[in-house]
C-alpha positions as CSV (number, residue, x, y, z in Angstrom):
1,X,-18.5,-0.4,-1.8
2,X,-20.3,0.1,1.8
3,X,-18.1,-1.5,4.0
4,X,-19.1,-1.2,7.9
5,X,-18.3,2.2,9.7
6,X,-16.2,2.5,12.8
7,X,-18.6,5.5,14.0
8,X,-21.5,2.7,13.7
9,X,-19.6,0.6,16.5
10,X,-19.9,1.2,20.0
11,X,-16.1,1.3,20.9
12,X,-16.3,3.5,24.2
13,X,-14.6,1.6,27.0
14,X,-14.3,-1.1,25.0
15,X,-11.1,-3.5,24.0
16,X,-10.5,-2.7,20.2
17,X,-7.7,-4.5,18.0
18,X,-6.5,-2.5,15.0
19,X,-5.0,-3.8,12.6
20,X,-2.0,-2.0,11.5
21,X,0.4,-1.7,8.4
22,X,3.5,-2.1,10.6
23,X,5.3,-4.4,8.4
24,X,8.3,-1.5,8.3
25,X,12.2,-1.6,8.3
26,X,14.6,-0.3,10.7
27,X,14.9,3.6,11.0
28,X,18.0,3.9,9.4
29,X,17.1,2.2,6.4
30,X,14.1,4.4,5.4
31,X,12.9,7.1,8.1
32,X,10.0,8.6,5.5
33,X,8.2,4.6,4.9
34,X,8.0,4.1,8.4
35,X,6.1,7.8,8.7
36,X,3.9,7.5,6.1
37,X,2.6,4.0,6.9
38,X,2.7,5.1,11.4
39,X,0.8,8.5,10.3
40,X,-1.9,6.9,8.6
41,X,-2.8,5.6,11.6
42,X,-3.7,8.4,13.1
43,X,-6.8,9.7,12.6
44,X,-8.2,5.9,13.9
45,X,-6.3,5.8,16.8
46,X,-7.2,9.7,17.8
47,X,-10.8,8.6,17.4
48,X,-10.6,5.6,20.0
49,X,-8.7,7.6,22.4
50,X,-11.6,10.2,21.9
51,X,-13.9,7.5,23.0
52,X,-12.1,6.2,26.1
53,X,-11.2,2.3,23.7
54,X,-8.5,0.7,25.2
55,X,-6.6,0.1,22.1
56,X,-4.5,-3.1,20.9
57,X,-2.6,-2.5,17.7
58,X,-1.8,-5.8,16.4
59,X,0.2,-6.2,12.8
60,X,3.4,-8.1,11.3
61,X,7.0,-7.0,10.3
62,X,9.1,-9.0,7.8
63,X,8.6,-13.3,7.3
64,X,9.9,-14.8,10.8
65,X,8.1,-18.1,9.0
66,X,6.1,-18.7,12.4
67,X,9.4,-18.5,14.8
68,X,10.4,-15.8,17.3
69,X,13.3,-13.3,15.5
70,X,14.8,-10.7,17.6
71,X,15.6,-8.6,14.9
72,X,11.8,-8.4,13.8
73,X,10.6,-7.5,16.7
74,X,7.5,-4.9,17.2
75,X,9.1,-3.1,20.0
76,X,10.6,-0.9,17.7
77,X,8.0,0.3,15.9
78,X,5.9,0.4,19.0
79,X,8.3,3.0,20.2
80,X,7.8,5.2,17.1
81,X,4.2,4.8,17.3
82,X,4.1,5.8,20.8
83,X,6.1,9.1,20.1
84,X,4.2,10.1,16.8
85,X,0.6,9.6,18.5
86,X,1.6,11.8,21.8
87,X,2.7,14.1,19.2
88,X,-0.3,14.0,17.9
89,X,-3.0,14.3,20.6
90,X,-3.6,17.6,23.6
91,X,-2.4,17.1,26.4
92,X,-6.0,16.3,27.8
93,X,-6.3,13.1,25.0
94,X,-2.5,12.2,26.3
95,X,-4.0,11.7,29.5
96,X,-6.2,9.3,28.3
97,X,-4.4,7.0,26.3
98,X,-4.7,3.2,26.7
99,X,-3.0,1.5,23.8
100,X,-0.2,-1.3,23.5
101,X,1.3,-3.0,21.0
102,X,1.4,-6.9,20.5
103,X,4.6,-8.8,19.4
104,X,4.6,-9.7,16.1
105,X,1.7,-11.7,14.7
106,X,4.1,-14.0,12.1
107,X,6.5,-15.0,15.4
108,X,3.3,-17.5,15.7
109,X,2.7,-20.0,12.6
110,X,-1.0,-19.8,13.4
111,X,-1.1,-16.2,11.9
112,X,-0.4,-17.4,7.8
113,X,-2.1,-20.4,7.8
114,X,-5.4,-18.7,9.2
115,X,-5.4,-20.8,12.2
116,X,-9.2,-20.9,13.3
117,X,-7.9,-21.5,17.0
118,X,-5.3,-19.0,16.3
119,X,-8.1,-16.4,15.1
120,X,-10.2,-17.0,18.4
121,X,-7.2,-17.0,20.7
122,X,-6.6,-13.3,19.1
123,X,-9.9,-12.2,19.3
124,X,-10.5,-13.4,23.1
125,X,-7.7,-10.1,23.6
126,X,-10.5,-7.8,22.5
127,X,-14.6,-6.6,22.2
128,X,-14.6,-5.0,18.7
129,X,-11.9,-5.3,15.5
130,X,-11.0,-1.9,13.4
131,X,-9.1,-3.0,9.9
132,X,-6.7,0.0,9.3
133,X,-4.0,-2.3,7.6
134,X,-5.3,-2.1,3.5
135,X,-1.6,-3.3,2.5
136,X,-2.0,-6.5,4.1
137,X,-5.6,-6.8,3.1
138,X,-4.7,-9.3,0.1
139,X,-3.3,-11.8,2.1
140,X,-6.1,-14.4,3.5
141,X,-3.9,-14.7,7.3
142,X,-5.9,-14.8,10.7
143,X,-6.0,-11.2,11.5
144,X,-7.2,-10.2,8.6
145,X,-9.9,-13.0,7.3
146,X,-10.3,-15.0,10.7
147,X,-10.6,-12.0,13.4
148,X,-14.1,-10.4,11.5
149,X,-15.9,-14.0,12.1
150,X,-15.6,-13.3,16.1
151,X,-15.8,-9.6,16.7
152,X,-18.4,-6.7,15.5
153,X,-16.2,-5.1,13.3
154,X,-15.0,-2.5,10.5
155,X,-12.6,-0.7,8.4
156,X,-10.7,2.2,9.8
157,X,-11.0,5.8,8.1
158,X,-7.6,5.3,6.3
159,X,-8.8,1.6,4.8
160,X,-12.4,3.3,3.7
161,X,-10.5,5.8,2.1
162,X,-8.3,3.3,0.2
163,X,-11.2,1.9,-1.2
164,X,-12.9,5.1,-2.3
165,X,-9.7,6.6,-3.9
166,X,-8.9,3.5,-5.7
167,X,-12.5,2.6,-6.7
168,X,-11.7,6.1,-9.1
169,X,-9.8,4.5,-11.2
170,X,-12.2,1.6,-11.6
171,X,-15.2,3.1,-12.0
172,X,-16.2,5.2,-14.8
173,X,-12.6,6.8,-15.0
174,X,-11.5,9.4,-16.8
175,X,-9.3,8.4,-20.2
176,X,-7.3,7.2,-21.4
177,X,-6.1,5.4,-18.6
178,X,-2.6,5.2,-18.5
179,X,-0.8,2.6,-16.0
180,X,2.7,2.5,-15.4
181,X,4.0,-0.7,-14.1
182,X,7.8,-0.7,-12.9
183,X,10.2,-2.1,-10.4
184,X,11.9,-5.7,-9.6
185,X,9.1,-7.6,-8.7
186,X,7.8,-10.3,-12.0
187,X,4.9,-11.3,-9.7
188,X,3.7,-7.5,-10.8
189,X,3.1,-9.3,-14.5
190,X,0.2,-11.4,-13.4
191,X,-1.9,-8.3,-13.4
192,X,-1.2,-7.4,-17.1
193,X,-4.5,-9.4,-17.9
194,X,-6.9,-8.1,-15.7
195,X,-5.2,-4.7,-16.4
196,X,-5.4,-4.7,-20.3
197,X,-9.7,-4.5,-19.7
198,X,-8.9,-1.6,-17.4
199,X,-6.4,0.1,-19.3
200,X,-6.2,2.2,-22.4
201,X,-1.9,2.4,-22.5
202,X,0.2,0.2,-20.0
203,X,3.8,1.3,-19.6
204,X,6.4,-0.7,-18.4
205,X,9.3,-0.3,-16.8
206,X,12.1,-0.9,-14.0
207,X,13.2,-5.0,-15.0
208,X,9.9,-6.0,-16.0
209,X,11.3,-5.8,-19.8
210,X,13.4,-8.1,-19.2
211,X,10.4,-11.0,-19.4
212,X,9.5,-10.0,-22.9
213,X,12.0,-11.1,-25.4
214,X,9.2,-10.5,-28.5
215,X,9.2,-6.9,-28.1
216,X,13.1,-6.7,-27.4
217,X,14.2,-5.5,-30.8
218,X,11.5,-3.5,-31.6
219,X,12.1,0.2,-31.2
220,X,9.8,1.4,-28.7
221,X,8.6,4.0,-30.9
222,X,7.5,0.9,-33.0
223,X,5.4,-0.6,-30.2
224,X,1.8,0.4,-31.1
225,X,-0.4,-1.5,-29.0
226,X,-1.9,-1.3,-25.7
227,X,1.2,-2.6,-24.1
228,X,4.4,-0.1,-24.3
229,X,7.7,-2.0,-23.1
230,X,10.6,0.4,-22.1
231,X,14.2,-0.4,-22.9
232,X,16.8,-0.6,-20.6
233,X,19.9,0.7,-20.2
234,X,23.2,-1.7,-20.8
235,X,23.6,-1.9,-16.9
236,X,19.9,-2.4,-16.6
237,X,19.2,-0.1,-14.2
238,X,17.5,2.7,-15.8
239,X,15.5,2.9,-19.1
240,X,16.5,4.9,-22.5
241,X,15.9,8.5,-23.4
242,X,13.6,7.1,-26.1
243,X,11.7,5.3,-23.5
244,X,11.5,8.0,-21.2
245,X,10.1,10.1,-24.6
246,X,7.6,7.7,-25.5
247,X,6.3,7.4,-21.7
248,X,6.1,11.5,-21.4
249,X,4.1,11.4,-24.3
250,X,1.5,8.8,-23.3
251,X,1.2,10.4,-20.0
252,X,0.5,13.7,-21.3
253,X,-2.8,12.9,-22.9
254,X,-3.8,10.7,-20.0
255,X,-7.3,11.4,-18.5
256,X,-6.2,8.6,-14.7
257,X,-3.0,7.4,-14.3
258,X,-1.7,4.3,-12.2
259,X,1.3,4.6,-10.9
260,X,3.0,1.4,-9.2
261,X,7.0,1.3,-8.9
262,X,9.9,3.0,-9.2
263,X,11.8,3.2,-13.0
264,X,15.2,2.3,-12.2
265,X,17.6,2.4,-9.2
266,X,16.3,5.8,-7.9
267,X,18.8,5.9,-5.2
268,X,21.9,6.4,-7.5
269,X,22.3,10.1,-8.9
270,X,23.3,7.9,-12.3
271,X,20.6,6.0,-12.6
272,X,17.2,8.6,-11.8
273,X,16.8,10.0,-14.8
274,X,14.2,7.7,-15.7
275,X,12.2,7.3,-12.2
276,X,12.6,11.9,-12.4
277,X,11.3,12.3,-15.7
278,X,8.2,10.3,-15.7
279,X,7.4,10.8,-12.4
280,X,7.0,14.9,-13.2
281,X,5.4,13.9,-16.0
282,X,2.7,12.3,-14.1
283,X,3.0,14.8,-12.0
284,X,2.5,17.6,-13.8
285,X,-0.8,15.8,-15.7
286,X,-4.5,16.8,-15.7
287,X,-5.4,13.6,-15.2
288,X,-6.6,12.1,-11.8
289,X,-3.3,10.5,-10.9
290,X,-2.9,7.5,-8.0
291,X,0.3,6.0,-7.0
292,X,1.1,3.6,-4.7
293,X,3.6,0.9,-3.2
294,X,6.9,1.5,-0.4
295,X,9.4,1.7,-3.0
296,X,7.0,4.5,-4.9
297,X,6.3,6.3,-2.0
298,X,10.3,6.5,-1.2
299,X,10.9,7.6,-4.6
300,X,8.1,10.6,-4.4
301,X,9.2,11.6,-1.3
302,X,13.2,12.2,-2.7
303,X,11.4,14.1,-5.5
304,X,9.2,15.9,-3.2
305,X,6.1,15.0,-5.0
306,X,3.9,13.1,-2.9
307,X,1.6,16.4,-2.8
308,X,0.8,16.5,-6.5
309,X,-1.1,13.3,-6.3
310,X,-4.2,13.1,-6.0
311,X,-3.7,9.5,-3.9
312,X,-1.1,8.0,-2.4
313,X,-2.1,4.4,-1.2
314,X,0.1,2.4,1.3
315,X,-0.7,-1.0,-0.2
316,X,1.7,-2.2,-3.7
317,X,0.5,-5.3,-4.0
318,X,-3.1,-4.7,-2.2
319,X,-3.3,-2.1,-4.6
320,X,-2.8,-4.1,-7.7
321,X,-5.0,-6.9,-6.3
322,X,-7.4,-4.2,-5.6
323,X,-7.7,-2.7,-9.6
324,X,-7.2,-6.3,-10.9
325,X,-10.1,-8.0,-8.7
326,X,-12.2,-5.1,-7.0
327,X,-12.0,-6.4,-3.7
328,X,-9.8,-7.8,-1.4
329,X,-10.1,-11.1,1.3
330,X,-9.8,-8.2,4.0
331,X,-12.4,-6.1,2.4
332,X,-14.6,-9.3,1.9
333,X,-14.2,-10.6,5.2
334,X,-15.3,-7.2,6.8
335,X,-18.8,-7.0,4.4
336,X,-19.6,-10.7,4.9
């Protein structure tokens, strides 16, 4: 997929808006998502200081539904920008920098409806328009979809890399393909179509298992088809050592495997059996292994395993939209 390249643009002097994943929570609540999703930044944001930009990073945090909410303010996570970046750069590139942050996108309702008055009101802030935010990439909103109709544009390094990472798993990958599908969210079922072309073995966990009630007496040692439904635990919040067996042993023989969601409640010593087990498993695998979501990403990082993957994407649900569909209204936006 050839999307357009930020070195292609002429960006010195000018006014460039990034998008940016900056849809984050407070620091107390989880210190490592906010780094991960800040740091991908960057290596885009050290390349427009490089060439004298004067850089706008625009984004979202939380669902303010089109009103002003102190509490999901930017200023925050402009703050933690600001001190990761000048962490980042020489003293002589500190000297140089000319960036700010705009409030949040969603305080205006002109953002999710993909206002087209909206879309040129943002893009009279800038020359040129850098997509760096792949996990908002799915959603069809202004900054995403409406911005690319106004400006010379392109993805970041971090987006193009999304895209070439998880283009591995749809093209040509190695097999079996093994995809483990876990957490809270049901919306994560409307994938299992698109997914059982893609997939060889699809493993589900966390309280997915809960929506099938055909495969809820069958032992899952029993379950021989493509689709592999854990059982849970009384409480619900982890899966059973059976379960944990039969994943182990579908992940072993893997050739790629998708990861997407915790297994159970991570957080509580009781209940990470599951979520350890089959995470080393995947970890320890030959295969070519991709993971990817906040809650995922937290969950490697307590098991200090975000270096034995071979990707680690920043987008859950872009990520699923991206291996269901192939593209993305962000992606599609930028190439059209």
């Amino acid at each position: 997929m050839k999307l357009p390249k930020l070195e292609d643009l002429d960006v010195g002097g000018k006014r460039v808006l990034v998008k940016a994943d900056l849809d984050l929570p407070t620091r107390r609540q989880s210190e490592n998502k906010e780094s991960f999703r800040l740091k991908a930044l960057i290596p885009t944001l050290k390349y427009l200081i490089e060439k004298k930009a004067k850089i706008i990073v625009i984004g979202h945090r939380g669902r303010p539904g089109g009103k002003e909410v102190d509490s999901l303010s930017l200023e925050p996570v402009s703050k933690l920008l600001e001190k990761l970046i000048n962490n980042s750069l020489s003293k002589d590139l500190r000297k140089g920098l000319d960036m700010h942050m705009m409030e949040n996108l969603r305080f205006n309702p002109g953002e999710e409806s993909n206002n087209e008055h909206y879309a040129k009101h943002l893009a009279e802030s800038g020359d040129v328009y850098i997509n760096e935010a792949f996990a908002a990439s799915h959603r069809k909103h202004a900054s995403v979809v409406g911005l690319p109709k106004y400006l010379p544009h392109a993805a970041g390094f971090r987006f193009q890399e999304e895209i070439d990472n998880l283009s591995k798993v749809l093209d040509n990958p190695k097999k079996p393909v093994v995809m483990v599908i876990s957490g809270k969210k049901e919306d994560k079922l409307s994938y299992l179509k698109s997914f059982d072309k893609l997939a060889d073995k699809i493993l589900l966990a966390g309280r997915l298992p809960e929506y099938f009630e055909d495969e809820k007496d069958l032992p899952v040692s029993m379950q021989k088809g493509k689709l592999v439904v854990a059982k849970l635990l009384p409480d619900k919040e982890d899966i059973t050592l059976h379960s944990i067996e039969r994943f182990e042993e579908e992940i072993q023989n893997a050739g790629t495997i998708l990861l997407s969601g915790p297994i159970g409640k991570f957080e509580e010593d009781g209940h990470r059996q599951g979520t350890e087990r089959v995470f080393n498993a995947v970890a320890e695998s030959n295969a070519f292994k991709v993971a990817g979501g906040g809650e995922t990403q937290k969950a490697l990082s307590l098991l200090k395993l975000e270096d034995k993957f071979d990707w680690v994407s920043i987008g859950g649900g872009a990520m699923l939209e991206f291996l269901a569909h192939g593209t993305l209204p962000g992606i599609e936006a930028l190439i059209n």
